[in-house]
N, CA, C and O of each residue as an XYZ file, in Angstrom:
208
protein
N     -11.323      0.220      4.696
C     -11.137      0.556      3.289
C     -12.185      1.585      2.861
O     -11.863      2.400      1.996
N     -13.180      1.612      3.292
C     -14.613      2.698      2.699
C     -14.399      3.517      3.460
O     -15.098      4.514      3.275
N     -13.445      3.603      4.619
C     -13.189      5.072      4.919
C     -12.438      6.129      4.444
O     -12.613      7.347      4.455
N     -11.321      5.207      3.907
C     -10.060      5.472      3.189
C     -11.238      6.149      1.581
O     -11.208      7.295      1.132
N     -11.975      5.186      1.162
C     -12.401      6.160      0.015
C     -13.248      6.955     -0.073
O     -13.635      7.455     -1.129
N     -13.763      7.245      1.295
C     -14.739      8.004      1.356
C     -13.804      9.387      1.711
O     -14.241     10.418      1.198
N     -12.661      9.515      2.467
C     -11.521     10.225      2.831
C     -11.333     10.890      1.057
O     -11.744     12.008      0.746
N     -10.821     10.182      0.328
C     -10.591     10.449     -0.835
C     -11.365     11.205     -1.886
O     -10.963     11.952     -2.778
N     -12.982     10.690     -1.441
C     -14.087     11.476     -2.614
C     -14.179     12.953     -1.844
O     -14.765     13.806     -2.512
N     -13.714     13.362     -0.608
C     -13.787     14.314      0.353
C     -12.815     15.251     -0.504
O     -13.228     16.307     -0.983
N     -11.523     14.815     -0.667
C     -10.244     15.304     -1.110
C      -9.762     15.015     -1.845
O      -8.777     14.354     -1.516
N      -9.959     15.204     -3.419
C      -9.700     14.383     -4.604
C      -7.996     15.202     -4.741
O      -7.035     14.600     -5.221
N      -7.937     16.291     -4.343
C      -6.480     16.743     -4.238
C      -5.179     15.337     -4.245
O      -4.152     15.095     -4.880
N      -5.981     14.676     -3.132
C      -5.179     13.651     -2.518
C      -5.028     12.479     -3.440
O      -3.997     11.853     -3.194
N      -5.725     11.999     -4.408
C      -5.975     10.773     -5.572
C      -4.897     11.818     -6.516
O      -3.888     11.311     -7.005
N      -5.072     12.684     -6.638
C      -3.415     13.257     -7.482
C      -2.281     12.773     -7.041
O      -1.414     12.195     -7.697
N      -2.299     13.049     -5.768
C      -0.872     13.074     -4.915
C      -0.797     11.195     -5.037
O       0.319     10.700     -5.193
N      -1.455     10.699     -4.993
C      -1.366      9.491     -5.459
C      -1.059      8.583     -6.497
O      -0.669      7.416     -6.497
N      -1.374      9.533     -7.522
C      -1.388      8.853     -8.733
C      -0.132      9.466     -9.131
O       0.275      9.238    -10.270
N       0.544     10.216     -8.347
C       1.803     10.736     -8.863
C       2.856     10.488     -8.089
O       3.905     11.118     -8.224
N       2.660      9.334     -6.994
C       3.239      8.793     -6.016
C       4.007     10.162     -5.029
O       5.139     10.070     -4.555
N       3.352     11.049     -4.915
C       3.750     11.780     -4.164
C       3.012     11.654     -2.658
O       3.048     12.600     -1.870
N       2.248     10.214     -2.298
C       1.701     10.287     -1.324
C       1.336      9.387     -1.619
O       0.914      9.127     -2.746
N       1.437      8.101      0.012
C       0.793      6.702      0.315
C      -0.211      7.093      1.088
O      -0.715      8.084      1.618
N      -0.342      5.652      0.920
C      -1.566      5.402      1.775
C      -1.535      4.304      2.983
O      -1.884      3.141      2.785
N      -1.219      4.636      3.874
C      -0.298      3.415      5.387
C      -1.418      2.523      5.654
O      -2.559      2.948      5.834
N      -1.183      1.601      5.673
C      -2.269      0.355      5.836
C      -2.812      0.079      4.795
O      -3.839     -0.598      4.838
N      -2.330      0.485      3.656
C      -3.457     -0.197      2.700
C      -2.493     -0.734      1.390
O      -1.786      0.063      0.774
N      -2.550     -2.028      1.084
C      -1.024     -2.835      0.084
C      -1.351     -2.354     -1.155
O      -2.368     -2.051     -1.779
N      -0.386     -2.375     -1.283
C       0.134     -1.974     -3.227
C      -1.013     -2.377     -4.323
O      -1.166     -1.761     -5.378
N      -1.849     -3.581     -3.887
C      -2.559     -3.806     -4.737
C      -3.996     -3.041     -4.580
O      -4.857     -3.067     -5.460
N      -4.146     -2.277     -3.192
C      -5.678     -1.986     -2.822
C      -5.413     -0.505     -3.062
O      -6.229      0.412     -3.160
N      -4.281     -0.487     -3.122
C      -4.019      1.310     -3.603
C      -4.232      1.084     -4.953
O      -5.065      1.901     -5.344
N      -3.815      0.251     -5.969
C      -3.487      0.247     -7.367
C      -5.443      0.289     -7.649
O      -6.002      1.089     -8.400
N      -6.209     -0.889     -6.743
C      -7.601     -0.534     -7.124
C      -8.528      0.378     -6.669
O      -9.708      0.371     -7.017
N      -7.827      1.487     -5.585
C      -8.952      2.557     -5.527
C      -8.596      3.281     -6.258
O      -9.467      4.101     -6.547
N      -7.080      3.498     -7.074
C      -6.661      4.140     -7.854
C      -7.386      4.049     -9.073
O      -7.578      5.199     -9.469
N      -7.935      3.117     -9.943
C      -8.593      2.702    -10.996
C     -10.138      2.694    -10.973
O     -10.928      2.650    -11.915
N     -10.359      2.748     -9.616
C     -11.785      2.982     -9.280
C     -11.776      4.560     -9.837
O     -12.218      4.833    -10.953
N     -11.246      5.523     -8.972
C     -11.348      6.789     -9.287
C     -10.823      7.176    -11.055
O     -11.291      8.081    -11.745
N      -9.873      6.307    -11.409
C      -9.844      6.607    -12.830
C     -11.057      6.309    -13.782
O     -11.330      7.063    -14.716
N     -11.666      5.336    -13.539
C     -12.243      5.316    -14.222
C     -13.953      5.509    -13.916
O     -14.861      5.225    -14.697
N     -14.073      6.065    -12.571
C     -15.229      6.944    -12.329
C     -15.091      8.456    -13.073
O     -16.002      9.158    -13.512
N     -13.860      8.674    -13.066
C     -13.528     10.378    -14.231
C     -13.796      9.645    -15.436
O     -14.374     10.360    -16.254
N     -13.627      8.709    -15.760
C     -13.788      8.438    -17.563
C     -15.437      8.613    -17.600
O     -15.983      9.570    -18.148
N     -16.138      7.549    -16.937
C     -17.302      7.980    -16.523
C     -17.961      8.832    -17.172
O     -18.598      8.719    -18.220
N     -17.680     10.175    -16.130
C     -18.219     11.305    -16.066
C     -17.900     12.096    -17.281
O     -18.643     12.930    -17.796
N     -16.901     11.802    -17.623
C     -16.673     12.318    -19.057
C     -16.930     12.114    -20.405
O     -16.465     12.672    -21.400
N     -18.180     10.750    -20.211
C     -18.310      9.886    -21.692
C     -20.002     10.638    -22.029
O     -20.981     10.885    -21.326
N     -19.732     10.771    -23.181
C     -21.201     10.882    -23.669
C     -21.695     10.177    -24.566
O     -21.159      9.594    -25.508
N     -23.122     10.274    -24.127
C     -23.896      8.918    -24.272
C     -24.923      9.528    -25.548
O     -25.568     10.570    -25.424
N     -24.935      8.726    -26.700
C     -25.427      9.175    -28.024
C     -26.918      8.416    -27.705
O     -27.823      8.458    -28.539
């Protein structure tokens, strides 16, 4: 699994193609896709919040 997201922080191209189901991920179930998917969503919210 930490290769798979380390694969991913390499090629964020690919977390598109994902999130737009234009591309799986083989070996890894519906639910561990749905949470690296939300990992990366909400590491972009993250990066995008500013802090008062």
């Amino acid at each position: 699994m930490m290769n798979v997201i380390q694969y991913l922080e390499k090629n964020p191209e690919l977390v598109a193609l994902l999130k737009a189901q234009k591309a799986s991920l083989i070996g890894v179930s519906s639910m561990e896709q749905k949470a690296i998917l939300d990992a990366f969503s909400s590491e972009v919210e993250l990066d995008n919040a500013t802090w008062l």
